[in-house]
C-alpha positions as CSV (number, residue, x, y, z in Angstrom):
1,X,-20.0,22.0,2.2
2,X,-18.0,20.2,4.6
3,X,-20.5,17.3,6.1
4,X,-18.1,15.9,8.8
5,X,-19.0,18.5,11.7
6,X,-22.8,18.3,10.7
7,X,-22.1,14.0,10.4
8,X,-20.6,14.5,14.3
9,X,-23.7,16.4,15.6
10,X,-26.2,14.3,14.2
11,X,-24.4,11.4,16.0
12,X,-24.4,13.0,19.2
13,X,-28.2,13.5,19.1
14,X,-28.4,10.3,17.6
15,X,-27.0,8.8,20.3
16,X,-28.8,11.3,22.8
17,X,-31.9,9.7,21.4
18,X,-30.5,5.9,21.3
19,X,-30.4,5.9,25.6
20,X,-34.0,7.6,25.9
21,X,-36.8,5.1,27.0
22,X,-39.2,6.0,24.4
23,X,-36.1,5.3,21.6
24,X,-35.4,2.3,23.2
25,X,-39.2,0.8,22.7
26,X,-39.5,1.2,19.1
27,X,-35.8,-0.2,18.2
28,X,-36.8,-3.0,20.2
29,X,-40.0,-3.0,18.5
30,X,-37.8,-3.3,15.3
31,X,-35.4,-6.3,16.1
32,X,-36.1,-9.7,18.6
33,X,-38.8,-11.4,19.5
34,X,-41.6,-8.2,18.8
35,X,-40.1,-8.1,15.2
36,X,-40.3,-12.2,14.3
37,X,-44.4,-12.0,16.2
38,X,-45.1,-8.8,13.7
39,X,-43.6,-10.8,10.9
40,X,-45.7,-14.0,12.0
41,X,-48.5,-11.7,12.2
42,X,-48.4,-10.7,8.9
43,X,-47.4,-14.0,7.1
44,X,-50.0,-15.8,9.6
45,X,-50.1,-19.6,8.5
46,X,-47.4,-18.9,5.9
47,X,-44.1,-18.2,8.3
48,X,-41.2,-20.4,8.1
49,X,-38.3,-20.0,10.5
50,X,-35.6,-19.6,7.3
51,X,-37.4,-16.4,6.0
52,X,-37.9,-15.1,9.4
53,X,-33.8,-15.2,9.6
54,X,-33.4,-13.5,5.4
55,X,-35.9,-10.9,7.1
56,X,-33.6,-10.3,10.0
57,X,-30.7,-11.0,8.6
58,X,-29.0,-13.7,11.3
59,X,-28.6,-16.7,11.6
60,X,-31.0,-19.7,11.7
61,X,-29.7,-21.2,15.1
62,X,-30.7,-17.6,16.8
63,X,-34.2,-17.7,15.1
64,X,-34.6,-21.1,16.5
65,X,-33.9,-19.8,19.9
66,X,-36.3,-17.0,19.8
67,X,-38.8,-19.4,18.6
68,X,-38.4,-22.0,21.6
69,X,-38.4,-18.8,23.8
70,X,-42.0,-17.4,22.1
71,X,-43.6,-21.1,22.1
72,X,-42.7,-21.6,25.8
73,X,-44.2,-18.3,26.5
74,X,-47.5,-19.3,24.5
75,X,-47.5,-17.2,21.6
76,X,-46.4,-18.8,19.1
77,X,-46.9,-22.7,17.9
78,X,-44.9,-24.8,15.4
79,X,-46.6,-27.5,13.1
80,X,-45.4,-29.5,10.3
81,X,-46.5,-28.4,6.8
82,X,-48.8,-31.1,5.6
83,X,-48.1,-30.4,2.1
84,X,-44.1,-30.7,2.7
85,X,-43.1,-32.1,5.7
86,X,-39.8,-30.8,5.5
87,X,-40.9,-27.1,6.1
88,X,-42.4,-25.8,10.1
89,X,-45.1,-23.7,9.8
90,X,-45.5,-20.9,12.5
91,X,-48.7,-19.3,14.1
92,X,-49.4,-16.8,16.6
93,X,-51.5,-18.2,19.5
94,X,-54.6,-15.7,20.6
95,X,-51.9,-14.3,23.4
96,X,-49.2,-14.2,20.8
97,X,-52.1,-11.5,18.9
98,X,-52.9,-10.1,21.5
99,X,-49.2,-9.3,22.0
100,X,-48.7,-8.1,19.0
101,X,-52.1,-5.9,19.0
102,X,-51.3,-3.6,22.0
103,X,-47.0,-3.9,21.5
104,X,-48.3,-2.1,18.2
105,X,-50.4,0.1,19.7
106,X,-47.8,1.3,22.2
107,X,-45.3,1.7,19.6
108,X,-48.2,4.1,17.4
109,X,-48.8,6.1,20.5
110,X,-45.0,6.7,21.4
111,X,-44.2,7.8,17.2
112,X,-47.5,9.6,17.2
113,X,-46.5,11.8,20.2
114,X,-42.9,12.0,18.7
115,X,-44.8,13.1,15.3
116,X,-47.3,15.8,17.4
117,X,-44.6,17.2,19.4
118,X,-42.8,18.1,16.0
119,X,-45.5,20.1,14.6
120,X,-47.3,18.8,11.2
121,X,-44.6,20.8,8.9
122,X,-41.5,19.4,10.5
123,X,-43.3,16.3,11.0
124,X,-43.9,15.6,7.3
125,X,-40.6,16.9,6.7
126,X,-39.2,14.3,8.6
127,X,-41.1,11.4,7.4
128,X,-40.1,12.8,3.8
129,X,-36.4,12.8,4.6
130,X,-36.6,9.2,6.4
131,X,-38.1,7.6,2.9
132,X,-35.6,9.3,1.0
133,X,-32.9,7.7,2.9
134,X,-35.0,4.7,3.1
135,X,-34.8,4.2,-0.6
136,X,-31.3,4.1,-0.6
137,X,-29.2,1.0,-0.3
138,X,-27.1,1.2,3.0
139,X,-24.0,0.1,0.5
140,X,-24.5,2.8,-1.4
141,X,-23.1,5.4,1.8
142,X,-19.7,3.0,1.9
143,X,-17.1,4.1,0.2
């Protein structure tokens, strides 16, 4: 089979779907600020900014920024580990949970709708295809 033509419509619709408002929420949900407050959230008391940036894959001086934006906003804090001094601890502040409580929420509502709308047969089928690509490397598609 030839897999260029089918490669070209998928990225139409990808794209269709890439300037829709309910697509926009959840890649932003996935990147920025709402991804280093989920990752704080789940590493609460244990996030350092250097594994925030492997997680995200930039650099260090643009997680700095995005912390100084989320502490002057009030939902995050920086302290000093007491057991090495070298290494900032971050923690979400109640508003920084709360943040993170209903931006999740939102985001579940808008993919279960998306999930719904599909019907439970295509919807599983979906989800099965997205964890088989998922398990690939994204190296392993360049030639």
């Amino acid at each position: 089979m030839d897999y260029e033509p089918l490669a070209r419509e998928f990225m139409v619709e990808m794209n269709k779907m890439r300037k829709r408002k309910t697509q926009k929420h959840l890649n932003e949900s996935m990147q920025g600020e709402h991804f280093i407050l989920f990752y704080v959230s789940k590493h609460q008391g244990d996030a350092i900014p250097s594994e925030i940036s492997n997680a995200m894959g930039i650099s260090t001086a643009r997680i700095a920024a995005a912390l100084n934006n989320l502490e002057n906003k009030g939902l995050i804090t920086r302290t000093i580990d007491v057991n090495d001094r070298r290494r900032i601890l971050i923690k979400l502040t109640d508003a920084g949970q709360e943040h993170v409580k209903q931006h999740h929420e939102m985001v579940m509502k808008i993919t279960t709708r998306m999930l719904e709308y599909l019907g439970e047969d295509d919807a599983k089928e979906l989800v099965r295809i997205m964890k088989k690509l998922s398990a690939k490397a994204p190296d392993d598609f360049i030639e």
